[in-house]
Structure formats: structure tokens, C-alpha cells
Steps between C-alpha positions, in 0.01 A plus 500: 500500500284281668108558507342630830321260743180658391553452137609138548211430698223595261705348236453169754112544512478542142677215411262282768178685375609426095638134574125425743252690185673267237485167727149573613396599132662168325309290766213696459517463129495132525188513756379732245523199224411235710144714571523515113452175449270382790317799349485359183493118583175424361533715195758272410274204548261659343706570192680157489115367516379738235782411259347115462115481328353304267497426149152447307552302172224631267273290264624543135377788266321672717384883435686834536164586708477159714887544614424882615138385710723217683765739549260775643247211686859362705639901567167535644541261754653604862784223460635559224784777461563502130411300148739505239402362166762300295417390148642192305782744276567712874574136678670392247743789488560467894603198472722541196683791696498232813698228283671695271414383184152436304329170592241534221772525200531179645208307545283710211256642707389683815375219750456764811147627603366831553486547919425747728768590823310566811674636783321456838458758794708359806255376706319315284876302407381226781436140404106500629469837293686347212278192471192698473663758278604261255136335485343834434816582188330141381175671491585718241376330090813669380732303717650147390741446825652643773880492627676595762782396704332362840772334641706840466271696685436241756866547587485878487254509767690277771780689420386817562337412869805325588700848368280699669598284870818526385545877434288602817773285724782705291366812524438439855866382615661792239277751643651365861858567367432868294373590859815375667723666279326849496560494903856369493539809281334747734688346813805495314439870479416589830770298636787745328331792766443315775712694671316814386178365710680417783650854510161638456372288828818634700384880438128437611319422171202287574463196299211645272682780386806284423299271247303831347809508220568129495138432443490816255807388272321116481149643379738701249719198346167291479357741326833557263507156473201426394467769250859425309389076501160643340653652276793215392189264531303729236796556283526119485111430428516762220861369374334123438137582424497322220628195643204557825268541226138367590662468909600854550440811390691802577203733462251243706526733854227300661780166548784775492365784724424280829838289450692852458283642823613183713877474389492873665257460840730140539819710473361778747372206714786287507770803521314676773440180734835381435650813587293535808630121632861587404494830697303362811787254485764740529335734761503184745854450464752636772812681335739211602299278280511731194838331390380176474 
């Protein structure tokens, strides 16, 4: 027995309503990432920066209590993040692990130095800041040279402006096409009930009321949308924190809550005006021009 009209029909508008939330929430979701990461953009040059300091070879036999005052005197400063000390038999054990087998069996002694690993605070990873920084390491009568890899962090910091160009252009033109899709999608939708408006202008219903419900069901599947990409784009922070470790954090709601807040008011935006060009389109069409 076959289903009444009525039945069929809301089976129809189910189907449209289901297959617009999911398309609207995938594209949201990848708005929702792409936000993400402009969110996050210099947090990752940050930590790339961070992850490059300086090592401070220390003079030889030097005194439990003259390691610990350098080590507090360069925590104290405002550029440097940490100071790890490394003695002779610690250094000497990296870099056995690092080879694989034990260079001093070998040559009969330990020929490594005691040092100190200084990480630097991001903004002070520049080469003018780096120049100065290394004079005033020098300074210090417990320090017999410092290393670090110049050239490396030269390249770093071209590549990160030119990155930086490079993801603002990306972000702008895939922004451009998330847009796009979300109203193909709503249009898409409309377009199965055209007919439905038209019948509503043929029995008097003035063009505000016949948008009231359009306009209604686009605030609702922005909102939908945004809400289900939040929470695949949570699920997927939490699911590879450890790999965003030190970029993102799925307990840091100050990057998290505005991102969240704007993958929602974009959906409600972008649904709502969408549906309101899509419908205005519609109500100016005669009923001849419906089929084409």
C-alpha cells in the first residue's frame, strides 16, 4: 500500500532538511578548522621559534653553586624561557643514546663539556635581539662559548612571513568557496519548493510572510550546523592533543571559545542571507518560469 501524499511529503522535507544540516555542517567544520589555524598561526611560529635556543659551553670544573647562580641570573631575565643544565656524564649519555653505541669505550675518555640549554621567548628569536643576547650570555665568568644555529633561524623567520602571506591569500580564496558552497546548499533547498512559494503568492500571501519559515528553517540549520562541526572539530582537537601539544589545547577556551562562537554566528549569517537571496529569487519568478 502506497504511503499518503502527506506522509511522502514530510518524508521529502526531511530528507532536504537532513541532506542541507550535514552539507552545511561538513563545510562549516572545515571553516571551523581553517579559523583554527589562522587562530593559532602565530602560536605555531611561536613554538617552531621557541623550539631553537642556544647552547652555553661552560668553563671546566666549575661549582655545584656557580652552575645554579648562572642558571637562576639567565631565568631571571625577560628573554629567556627556560635553562636546562647538562653535565659532562648527562651529555655524554645523550649522545650515546643519539649514536647508538658508547664513544668513550672508544676513545678512553669523556671529551664533551658541561653546557647549559637556553630556550628563548619568541620575540626575542630575531637576529638584532640575538646579537645582543648572545653578547650579554658572553658576559657571564662561567661561560666559555656560545652556539647556536644562526643560519637556521635566519631561515625560520623568512619563512614564516612569507607563510603568513601565503596562508592569509588561502584562507581568503577557501573562505570565498566554503561561502559558495553553504549557499548552493541552501538554494539547492529552496529550489525543491519553489513551487510551494509560488502557490503561497497565488492565495494572497505577501512576500514577508512567505520568507518568515524560509528565513526561520536557515537560522535553524546554521545553528545545527554549527553546533554538530563544533563538536566533530572538538572531538578531533581532543582525539590528537598530544600531537597539538604546545599549539593547541583542548581546555585553552580563550583560542577555542571565540573560534566555536564564530563557526555558529557565520553559519546563522551565511544560512539566513543565503536563504533570504534564494527566496527573493523565487518570489520574482512567474509560474511559467518555475520549470526551467
Amino acid at each position: 500500500m502506497k504511503a499518503p501524499k502527506p506522509a511522502k511529503i514530510k518524508k521529502r522535507v526531511f530528507r532536504s532538511w537532513l541532506t542541507s544540516t550535514v552539507s552545511i555542517s561538513l563545510v562549516l567544520l572545515m571553516l571551523g578548522a581553517l579559523l583554527m589555524i589562522l587562530a593559532n598561526a602565530e602560536r605555531l611560529s611561536d613554538y617552531v621559534r621557541e623550539q631553537i635556543g642556544f647552547t652555553l659551553v661552560l668553563n671546566d670544573e666549575l661549582k655545584e653553586s656557580d652552575v645554579s647562580r648562572l642558571q637562576k641570573a639567565l631565568e631571571s631575565t625577560d628573554y629567556v624561557k627556560s635553562a636546562r643544565y647538562i653535565d659532562k656524564e648527562t651529555a655524554a649519555r645523550e649522545l650515546t643514546e643519539d649514536l647508538g653505541e658508547d664513544f668513550t669505550e672508544f676513545l678512553g675518555f669523556n671529551p664533551l663539556f658541561a653546557s647549559m640549554d637556553v630556550k628563548l621567548f619568541a620575540p626575542y628569536t630575531n637576529s638584532d635581539s640575538l646579537f645582543i643576547i648572545e653578547k650579554e650570555f658572553l658576559n657571564h665568568p662561567q661561560v666559555k662559548e656560545v652556539y647556536y644555529q644562526k643560519d637556521l633561524l635566519a631561515v625560520i623567520n623568512e619563512n614564516v612571513r612569507r607563510i603568513s602571506i601565503f596562508l592569509l591569500i588561502v584562507c581568503a580564496l577557501t573562505g570565498f568557496i566554503f561561502v559558495s558552497l553553504i549557499n548552493n546548499t541552501i538554494r539547492i533547498s529552496i529550489y525543491s519548493e519553489r513551487f510551494t512559494i509560488n502557490t503561497m503568492q497565488l492565495v494572497g500571501a505577501t512576500r514577508s510572510f512567505v520568507r518568515k519559515p524560509f528565513l526561520r528553517r536557515g537560522l535553524s540549520l546554521g545553528i545545527l550546523g554549527g553546533l554538530v562541526a563544533n563538536t566533530l572539530l572538538f572531538a578531533a582537537i581532543f582525539s590528537f592533543r598530544k600531537e597539538l601539544g604546545g599549539i593547541i589545547n583542548p581546555a585553552d577556551f580563550e583560542v577555542l571559545g571565540p573560534v566555536f562562537l564564530l563557526v555558529i554566528f557565520l553559519g546563522m549569517a551565511i544560512s539566513y542571507l543565503s536563504t533570504w537571496l534564494a527566496v527573493n529569487k523565487f518570489l520574482k519568478l512567474k509560474f511559467d518560469e518555475l520549470f526551467y
